[in-house]
C-alpha positions in Angstrom: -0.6 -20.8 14.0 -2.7 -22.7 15.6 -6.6 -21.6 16.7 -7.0 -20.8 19.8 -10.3 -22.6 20.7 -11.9 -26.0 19.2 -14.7 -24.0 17.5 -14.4 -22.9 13.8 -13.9 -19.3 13.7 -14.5 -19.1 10.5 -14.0 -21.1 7.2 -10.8 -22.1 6.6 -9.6 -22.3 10.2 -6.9 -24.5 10.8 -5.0 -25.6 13.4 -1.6 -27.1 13.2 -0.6 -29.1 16.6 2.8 -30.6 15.5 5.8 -30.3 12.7 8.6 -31.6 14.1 11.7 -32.8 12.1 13.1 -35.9 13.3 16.9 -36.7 12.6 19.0 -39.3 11.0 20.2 -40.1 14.8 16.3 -39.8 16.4 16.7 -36.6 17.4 13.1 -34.7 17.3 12.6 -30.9 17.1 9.3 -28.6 17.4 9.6 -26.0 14.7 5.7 -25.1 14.0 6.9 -21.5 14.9 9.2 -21.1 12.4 6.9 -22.3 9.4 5.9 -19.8 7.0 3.7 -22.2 4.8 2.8 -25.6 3.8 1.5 -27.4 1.0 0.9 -30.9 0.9 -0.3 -32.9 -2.6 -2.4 -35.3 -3.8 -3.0 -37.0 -6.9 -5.3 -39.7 -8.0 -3.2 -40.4 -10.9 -0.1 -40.1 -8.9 1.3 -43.0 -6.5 2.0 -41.1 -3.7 1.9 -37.8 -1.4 4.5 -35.1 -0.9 4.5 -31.8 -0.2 7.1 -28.4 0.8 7.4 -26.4 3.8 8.7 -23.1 3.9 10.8 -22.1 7.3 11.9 -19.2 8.4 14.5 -20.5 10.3 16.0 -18.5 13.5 17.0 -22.1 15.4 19.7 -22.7 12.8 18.3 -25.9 12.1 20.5 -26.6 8.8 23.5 -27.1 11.6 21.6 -28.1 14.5 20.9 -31.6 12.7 22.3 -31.0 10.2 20.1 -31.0 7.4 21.4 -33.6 4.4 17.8 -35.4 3.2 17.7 -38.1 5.7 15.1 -36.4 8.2 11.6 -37.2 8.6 8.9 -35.0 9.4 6.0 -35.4 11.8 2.8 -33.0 11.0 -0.2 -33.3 12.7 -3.3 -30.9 11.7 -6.5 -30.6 12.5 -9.6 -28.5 11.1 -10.5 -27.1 14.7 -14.5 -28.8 16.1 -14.0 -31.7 14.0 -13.4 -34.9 15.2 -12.6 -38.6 14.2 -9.2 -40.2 13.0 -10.1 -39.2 9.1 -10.4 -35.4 10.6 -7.0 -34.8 10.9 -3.7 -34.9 9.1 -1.5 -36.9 11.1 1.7 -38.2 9.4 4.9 -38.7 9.6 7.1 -37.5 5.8 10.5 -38.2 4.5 12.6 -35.0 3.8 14.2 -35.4 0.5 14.8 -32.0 -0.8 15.8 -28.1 0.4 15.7 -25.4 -2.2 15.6 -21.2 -2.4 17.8 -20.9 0.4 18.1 -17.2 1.1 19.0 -15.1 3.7 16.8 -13.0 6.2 18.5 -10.5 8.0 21.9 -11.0 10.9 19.2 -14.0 12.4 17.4 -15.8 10.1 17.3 -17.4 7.0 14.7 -18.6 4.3 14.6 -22.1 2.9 11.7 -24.8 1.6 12.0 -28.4 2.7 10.4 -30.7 0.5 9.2 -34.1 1.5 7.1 -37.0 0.4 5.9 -40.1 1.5 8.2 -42.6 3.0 6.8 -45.3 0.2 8.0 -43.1 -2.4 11.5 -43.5 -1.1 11.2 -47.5 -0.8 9.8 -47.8 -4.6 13.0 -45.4 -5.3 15.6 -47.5 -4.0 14.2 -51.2 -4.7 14.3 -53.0 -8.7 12.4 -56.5 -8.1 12.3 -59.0 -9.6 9.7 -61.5 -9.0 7.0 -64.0 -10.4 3.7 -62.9 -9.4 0.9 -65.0 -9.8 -2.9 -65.0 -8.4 -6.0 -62.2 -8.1 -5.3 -59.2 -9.0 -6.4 -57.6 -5.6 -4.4 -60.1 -3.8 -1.5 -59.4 -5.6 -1.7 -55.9 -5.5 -2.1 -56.5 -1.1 1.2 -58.3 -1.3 3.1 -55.4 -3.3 2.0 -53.3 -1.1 2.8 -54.4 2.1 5.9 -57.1 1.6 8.9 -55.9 3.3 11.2 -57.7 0.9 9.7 -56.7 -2.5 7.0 -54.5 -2.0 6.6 -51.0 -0.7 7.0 -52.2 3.4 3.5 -50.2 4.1 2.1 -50.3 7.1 -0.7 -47.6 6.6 -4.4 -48.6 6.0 -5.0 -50.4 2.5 -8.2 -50.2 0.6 -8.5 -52.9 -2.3 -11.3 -53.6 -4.4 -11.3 -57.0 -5.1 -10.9 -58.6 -8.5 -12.3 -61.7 -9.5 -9.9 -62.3 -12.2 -6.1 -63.0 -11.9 -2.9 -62.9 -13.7 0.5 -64.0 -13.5 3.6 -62.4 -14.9 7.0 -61.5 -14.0 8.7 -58.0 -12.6 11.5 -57.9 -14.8 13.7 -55.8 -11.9 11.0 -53.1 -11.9 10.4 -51.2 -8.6 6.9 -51.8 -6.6 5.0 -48.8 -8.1 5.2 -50.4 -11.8 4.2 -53.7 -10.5 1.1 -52.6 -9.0 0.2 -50.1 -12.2 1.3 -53.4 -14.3 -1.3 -55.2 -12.2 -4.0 -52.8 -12.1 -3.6 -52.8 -16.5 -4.9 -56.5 -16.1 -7.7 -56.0 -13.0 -11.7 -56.0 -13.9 -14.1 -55.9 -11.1 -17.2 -58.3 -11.2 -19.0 -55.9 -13.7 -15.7 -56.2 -16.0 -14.9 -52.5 -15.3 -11.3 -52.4 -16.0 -10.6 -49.0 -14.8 -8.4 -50.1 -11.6 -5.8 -47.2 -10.7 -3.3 -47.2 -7.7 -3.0 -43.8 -5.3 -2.1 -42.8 -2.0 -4.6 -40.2 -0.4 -4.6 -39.5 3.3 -6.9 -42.3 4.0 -3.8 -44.9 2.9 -2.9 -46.7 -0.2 -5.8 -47.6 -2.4 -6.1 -49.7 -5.4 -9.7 -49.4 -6.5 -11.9 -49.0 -9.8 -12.6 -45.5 -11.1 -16.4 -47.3 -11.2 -16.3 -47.9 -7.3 -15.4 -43.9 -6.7 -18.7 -42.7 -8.6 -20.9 -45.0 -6.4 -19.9 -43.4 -3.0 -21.7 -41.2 -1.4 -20.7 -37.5 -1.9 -19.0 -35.4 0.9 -19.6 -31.7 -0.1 -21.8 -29.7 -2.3 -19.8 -26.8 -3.9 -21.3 -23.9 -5.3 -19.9 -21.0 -7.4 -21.3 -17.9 -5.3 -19.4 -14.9 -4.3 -21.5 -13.9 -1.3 -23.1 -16.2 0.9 -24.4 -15.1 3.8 -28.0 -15.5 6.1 -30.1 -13.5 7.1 -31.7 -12.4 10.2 -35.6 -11.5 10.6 -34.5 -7.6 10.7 -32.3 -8.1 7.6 -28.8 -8.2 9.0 -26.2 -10.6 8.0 -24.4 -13.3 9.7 -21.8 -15.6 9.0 -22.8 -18.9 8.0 -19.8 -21.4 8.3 -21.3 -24.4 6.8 -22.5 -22.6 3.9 -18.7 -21.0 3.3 -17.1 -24.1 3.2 -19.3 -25.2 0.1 -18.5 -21.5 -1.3 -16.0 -22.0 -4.3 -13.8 -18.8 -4.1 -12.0 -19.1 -7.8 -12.4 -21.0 -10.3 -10.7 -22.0 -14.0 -11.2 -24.8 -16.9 -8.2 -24.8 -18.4 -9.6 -27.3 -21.1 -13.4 -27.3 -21.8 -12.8 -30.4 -24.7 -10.2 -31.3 -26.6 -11.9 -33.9 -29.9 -8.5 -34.6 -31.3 -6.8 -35.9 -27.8 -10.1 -38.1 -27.2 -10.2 -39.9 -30.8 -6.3 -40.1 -30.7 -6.8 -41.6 -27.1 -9.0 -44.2 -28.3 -11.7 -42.8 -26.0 -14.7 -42.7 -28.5 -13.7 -46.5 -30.1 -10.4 -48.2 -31.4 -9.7 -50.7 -32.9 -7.6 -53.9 -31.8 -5.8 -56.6 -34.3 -5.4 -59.3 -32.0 -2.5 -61.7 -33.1 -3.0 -65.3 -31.1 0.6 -66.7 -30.9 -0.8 -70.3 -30.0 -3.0 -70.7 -33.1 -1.4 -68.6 -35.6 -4.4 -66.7 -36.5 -5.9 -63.2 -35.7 -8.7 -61.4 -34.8 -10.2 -57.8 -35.3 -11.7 -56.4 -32.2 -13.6 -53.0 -32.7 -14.5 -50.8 -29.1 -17.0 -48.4 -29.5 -17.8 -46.1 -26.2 -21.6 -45.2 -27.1 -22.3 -48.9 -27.5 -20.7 -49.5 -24.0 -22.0 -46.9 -22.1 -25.1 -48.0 -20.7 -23.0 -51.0 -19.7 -21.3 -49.1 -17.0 -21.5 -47.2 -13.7 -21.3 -43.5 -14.1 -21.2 -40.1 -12.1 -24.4 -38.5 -13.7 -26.8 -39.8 -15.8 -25.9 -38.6 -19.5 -22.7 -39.4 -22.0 -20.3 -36.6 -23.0 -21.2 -36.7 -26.5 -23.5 -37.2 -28.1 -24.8 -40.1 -31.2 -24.0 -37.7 -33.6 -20.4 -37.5 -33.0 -17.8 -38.1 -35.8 -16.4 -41.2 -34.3 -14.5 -44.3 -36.0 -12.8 -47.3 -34.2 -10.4 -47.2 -36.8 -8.6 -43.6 -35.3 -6.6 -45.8 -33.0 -6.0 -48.7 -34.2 -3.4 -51.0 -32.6 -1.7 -54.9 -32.9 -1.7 -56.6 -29.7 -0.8 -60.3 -29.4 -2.9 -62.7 -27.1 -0.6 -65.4 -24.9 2.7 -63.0 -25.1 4.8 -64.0 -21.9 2.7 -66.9 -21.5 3.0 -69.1 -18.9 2.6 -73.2 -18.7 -1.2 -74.2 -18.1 -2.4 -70.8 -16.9 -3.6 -69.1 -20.3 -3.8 -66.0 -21.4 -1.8 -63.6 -19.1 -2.3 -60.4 -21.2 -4.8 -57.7 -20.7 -6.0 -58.4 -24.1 -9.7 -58.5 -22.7 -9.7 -55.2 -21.2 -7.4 -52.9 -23.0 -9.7 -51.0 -25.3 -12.1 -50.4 -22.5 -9.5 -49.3 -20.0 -8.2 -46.8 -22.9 -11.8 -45.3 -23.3 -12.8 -45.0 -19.7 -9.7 -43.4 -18.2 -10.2 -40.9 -21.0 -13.6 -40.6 -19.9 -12.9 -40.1 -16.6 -11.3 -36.8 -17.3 -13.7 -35.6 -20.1 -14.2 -32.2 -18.1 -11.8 -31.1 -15.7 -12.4 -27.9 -13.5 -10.1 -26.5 -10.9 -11.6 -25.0 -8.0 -9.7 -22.7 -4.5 -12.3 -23.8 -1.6 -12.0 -22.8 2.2 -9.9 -26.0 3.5 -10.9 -28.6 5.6 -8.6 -31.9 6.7 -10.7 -34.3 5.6 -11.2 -33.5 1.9 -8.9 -35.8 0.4 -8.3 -37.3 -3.5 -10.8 -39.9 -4.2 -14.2 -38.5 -2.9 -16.9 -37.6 -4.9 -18.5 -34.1 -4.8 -21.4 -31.9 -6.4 -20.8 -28.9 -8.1 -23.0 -26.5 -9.0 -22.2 -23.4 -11.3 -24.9 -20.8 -12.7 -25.1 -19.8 -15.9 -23.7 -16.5 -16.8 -26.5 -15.1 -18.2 -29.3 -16.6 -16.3 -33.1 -16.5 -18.1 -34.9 -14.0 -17.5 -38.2 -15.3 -15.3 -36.8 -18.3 -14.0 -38.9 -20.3 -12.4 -37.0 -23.2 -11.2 -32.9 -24.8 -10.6 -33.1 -26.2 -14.0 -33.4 -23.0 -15.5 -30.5 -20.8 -14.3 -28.1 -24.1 -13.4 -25.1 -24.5 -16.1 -25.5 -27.8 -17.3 -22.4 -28.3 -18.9 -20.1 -27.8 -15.9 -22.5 -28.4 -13.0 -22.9 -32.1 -11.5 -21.0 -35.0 -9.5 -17.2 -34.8 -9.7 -14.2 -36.8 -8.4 -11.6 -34.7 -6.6 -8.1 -35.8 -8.4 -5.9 -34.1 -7.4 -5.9 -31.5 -4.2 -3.4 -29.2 -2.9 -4.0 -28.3 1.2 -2.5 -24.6 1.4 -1.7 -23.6 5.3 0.1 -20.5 6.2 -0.3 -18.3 9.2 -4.0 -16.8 8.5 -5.9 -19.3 7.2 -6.1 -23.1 5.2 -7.3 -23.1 1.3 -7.9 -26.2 -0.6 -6.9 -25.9 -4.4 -8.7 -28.8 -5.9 -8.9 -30.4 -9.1 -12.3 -32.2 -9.5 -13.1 -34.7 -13.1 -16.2 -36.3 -14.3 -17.0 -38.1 -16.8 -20.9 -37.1 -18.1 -23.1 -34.6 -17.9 -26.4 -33.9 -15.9 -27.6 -32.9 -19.6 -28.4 -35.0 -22.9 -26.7 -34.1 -25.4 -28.9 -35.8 -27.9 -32.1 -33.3 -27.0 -29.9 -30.0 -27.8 -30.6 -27.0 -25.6 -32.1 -24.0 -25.2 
C-alpha cells in the first residue's frame, strides 16, 4: 500500500509506513498487509479522534493476541514528498471495538477494528470531583494534562488564553464535561465567547471559533470536474497541485433552516436574569445584527439580512446570576456570555457543505479554507470572477469535521467545511 517513491504520483497518493497492533502484554505486530481500509475521524464539535480499520486477516490475529479491546494501535502515514512533523499521521490508538466479522474462504477472515484516542478512554473510566478555580485557559491546561483528574495528555496543547476566570465545582463529572463546562464560561479579550474543546491531529485544542477565522487559509478548493494544463501544442498534462484543490463531489444537505436558527436563539433571545444576592431581576435582550460588526468573521457580510423577521423574544429563557456562588469571588455563572455564545455557535454553522477532495495528511479539523463554486447557469458574456462565481456557497470555510479514507489505490478526504457569512450582502439583493 504504500508508494513506491517519495514523489506524488498523482493526487491522492498515500503512503502508509506502519499499523502495527500492540498487545495487552507489549507484544507488537506489522499488519499493513492485511489492511483492506481505513478511516480515521475528526470533529470540531467532537472531543476526540477515532476511527475503523478493516483487516483481512490470514495471520489469525484474533488468537495470536488475542484480540479482547485492550490493544493499541500504532499508524504512521505519510502524503509521499511532503515533509515536516504536521505532514504525517503518526499516532499511536486504543482498540475498543471489532464488528462484521465474516469469513473469507479455508484462510482468511473479515473483521473491522475500531479505535479511538487513548484520552477518550481516560474521560471514560474517570468521575471527578474537584474545585476548580482560576483563568479559564489555565484551567482548561490543567484538565487536560493532570494525571490524577484530568485526561493524562501528553500530546501538544494549543490554548487560547482567557482573560477572565471562574471557579466551580465538578460534581463527579469526567474531564471532557469539565473542560466544555469551562469553555461555556471562557471570553477572549474581545469578549468572544465562542471557546470550543477538540482534538485534531495537531493535539488537543481549546480555542475561540473567532481565533480559527483569523488564520491563514491552507487550500483553495474549487468545484471543477476537469482540470488539467496545457502544453503550447495543446496536449494535456497532469497538474497535481491543481487536483488537490479539485473538489470531486459535493452535497448541502441543509441550505437554511429559519425555524432551527430563531428557536436556537441565533438571530436574538431574550434573557430574565434573576440576581439571588439582591432579590431583583433584570431583562437582557441579544440581538445578532446589532452585534455583528462587533466581531471577527470569515467573510465580510452577515447571513441575513436587516429585513429578517427576527424577535429576542423567540427564545426567551430565566437564568439566575450568583447560582453556585462561592465566598468573595462573585459571580461564577456565564451569565455575561450565554446569549452570545447561543447566537455565534449557531452562526458558525449557518451554511454547511460537504465536500470528497483528493487526500493529503495534513488537512486536519480546524483550518480554514476557500471555496469556490460556479454558478449553474453562468451569465452569458462574463466579463469577470464576480460574475459567474456563486455567491451564496463560495467563500472562507472552517473544516469541522473530516473523514481521511485510505484503501489500497488511493487516500480521499471527505470533509465537512462551515461558515458563518457570506462574500455577498444581502441587503443589496442580486441579480
Amino acid at each position: 500500500m504504500a508508494a513506491e517513491s517519495e514523489v506524488i504520483r498523482f493526487a491522492g497518493d498515500v503512503s502508509i509506513d506502519k499499523i502495527e497492533i500492540i498487545s495487552a502484554t507489549g507484544y507488537g505486530q506489522q499488519v499493513s498487509n492485511q489492511v483492506i481500509a481505513i478511516e480515521i475521524y475528526e470533529d470540531m464539535f467532537s472531543p476526540f479522534i477515532s476511527g475503523v480499520i478493516a483487516f483481512k486477516d490470514s495471520l489469525d490475529l484474533a488468537n495470536l493476541f488475542p484480540l479482547v479491546g485492550e490493544e493499541y494501535v500504532n499508524i504512521r502515514i505519510r502524503t509521499p514528498s511532503f515533509t515536516g512533523k504536521d505532514k504525517t499521521i503518526d499516532e499511536q490508538f486504543m482498540i475498543y471495538k471489532m464488528t462484521n466479522r465474516e469469513m473469507a474462504g479455508d484462510r482468511s477472515v473479515i473483521y473491522e477494528l475500531h479505535f479511538m484516542s487513548r484520552e477518550a478512554i481516560v474521560d471514560l473510566n474517570k468521575k471527578v470531583s474537584v474545585a476548580y478555580q482560576g483563568k479559564c485557559s489555565d484551567i482548561a491546561k490543567s484538565i487536560m494534562t493532570d494525571v490524577k483528574n484530568g485526561l493524562e495528555s501528553k500530546k501538544n496543547i494549543n490554548i487560547e488564553e482567557t482573560p477572565n476566570g471562574v471557579k466551580f465545582i465538578s460534581n463527579w463529572w469526567p474531564p471532557v464535561q469539565s473542560l466544555n463546562y469551562t469553555a461555556g464560561t471562557s471570553a477572549n479579550t474581545n469578549g468572544n465567547s465562542s471557546y470550543i474543546f477538540f482534538e485534531n491531529r495537531k493535539g488537543l485544542n481549546f480555542v475561540s471559533l473567532e481565533s480559527l477565522y483569523q488564520k491563514e487559509q491552507v487550500q483553495d478548493f474549487v468545484y471543477d470536474n476537469y482540470m488539467r494544463d496545457f502544453t503550447q501544442d495543446g496536449r494535456t498534462y497532469r497538474n497535481v497541485e491543481k487536483e488537490y484543490k479539485r473538489v470531486i463531489e459535493i452535497s448541502i444537505p441543509k441550505v437554511y433552516d429559519y425555524v432551527e436558527r430563531a428557536r436556537s436563539g441565533m438571530f436574538g433571545s431574550r434573557m430574565i436574569n434573576y440576581d439571588l444576592t439582591t432579590k431583583k431581576y433584570i431583562v437582557k435582550n441579544f440581538d445578532m445584527l446589532e452585534d455583528f460588526p462587533k466581531e471577527k468573521h470569515l467573510n465580510e457580510f452577515s447571513p441575513v439580512s436587516n429585513k429578517a423577521v427576527r424577535r429576542v423574544s423567540a427564545l426567551t429563557f430565566s437564568y439566575p446570576k450568583y447560582h453556585g456562588n462561592f465566598n468573595n469571588f462573585g459571580d461564577v455563572t456565564n451569565s455575561k456570555t450565554i446569549q452570545k455564545r447561543l447566537s455565534l455557535l449557531q452562526q458558525a454553522e449557518a451554511t454547511k457543505v460537504e465536500i470528497v477532495v483528493p487526500g493529503r495528511t495534513d488537512y486536519t479539523v480546524g483550518q480554514k479554507v476557500y471555496l469556490r463554486l460556479n454558478k449553474f447557469n453562468p451569465i452569458e458574456g462574463a466579463e469577470s470572477d464576480g460574475d459567474t462565481i456563486d455567491n451564496m456557497f463560495s467563500g472562507f470555510y472552517i473544516i469541522s469535521a473530516i473523514n481521511h479514507f485510505i484503501d489500497r489505490e488511493k487516500h480521499q478526504c471527505h470533509i465537512e467545511i462551515i461558515k458563518d457569512t457570506f462574500i455577498v450582502d444581502l441587503n443589496k439583493g442580486g441579480r
